[in-house]
N, C-alpha and C positions, 0 to 999 in steps of 0.2 A: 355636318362639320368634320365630324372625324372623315366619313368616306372620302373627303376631299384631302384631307392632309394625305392620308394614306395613298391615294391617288398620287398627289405631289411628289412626295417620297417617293413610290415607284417611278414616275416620269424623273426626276431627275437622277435617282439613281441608273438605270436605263440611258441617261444622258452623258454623264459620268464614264458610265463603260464602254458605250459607244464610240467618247472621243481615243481614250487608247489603242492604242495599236496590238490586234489580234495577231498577228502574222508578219512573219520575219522578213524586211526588205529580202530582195534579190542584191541588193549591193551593199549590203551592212557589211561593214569590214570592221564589227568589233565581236564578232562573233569569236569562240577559242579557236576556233579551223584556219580562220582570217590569221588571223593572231599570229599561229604558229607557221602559216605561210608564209606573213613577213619576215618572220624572225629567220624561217628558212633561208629566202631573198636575202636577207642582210648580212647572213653567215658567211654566205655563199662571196658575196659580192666587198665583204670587206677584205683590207689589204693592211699591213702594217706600217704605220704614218699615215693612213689616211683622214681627210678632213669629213666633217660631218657633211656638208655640202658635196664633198667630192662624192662620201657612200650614199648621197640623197640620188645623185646623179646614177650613181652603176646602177641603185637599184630601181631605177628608174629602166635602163636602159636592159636590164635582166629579161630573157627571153619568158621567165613565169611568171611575172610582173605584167598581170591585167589593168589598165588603164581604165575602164572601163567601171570594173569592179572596185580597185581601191581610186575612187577618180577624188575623194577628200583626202589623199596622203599627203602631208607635207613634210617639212624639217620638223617643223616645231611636233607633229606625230612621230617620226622619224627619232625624236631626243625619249619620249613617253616609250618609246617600241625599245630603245638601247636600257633604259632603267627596267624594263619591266626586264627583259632577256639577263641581266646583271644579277636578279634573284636566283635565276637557272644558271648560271655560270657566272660568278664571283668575278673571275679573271681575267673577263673578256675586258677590254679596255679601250678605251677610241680617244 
């Protein structure tokens, strides 16, 4: 009886790690590297007046802006990536 519990316990623990993810997508853009590429992108591509939608669009349109790689970017990431940048520079304003 125990050997089977014990059994159990390893089989599902075994089960447990198995379902998490060992290894980093190739297109994770919440990595720090990701992160600080967008923020690069958005630096880069903002202008003073401009609208959320409008910097969603430049940095869309940004020649280092991977499609591909950020292909879940939206606004609503876009508003998350302006707060998170706003720790690292107070000033920045949109």
């Amino acid at each position: 009886m125990m050997g089977a519990f014990i059994g159990a316990l390893g089989l599902s623990i075994w089960k447990v790690y198995a379902f998490f993810p060992n290894k980093r997508l190739s297109d994770d853009d919440t990595t720090p590297e990701s992160v600080e590429l967008l923020e690069r992108i958005m630096v880069e591509s903002y202008r003073k007046g401009i609208s959320h939608s409008e910097l969603y669009e430049a940095m869309l349109a940004h020649p280092d802006f991977d499609p591909k790689h950020f292909w879940r970017f939206n606004e609503n990431r876009l508003r998350h990536l302006i707060d998170h940048y706003r720790f690292k520079d107070p000033n920045f304003c949109l």
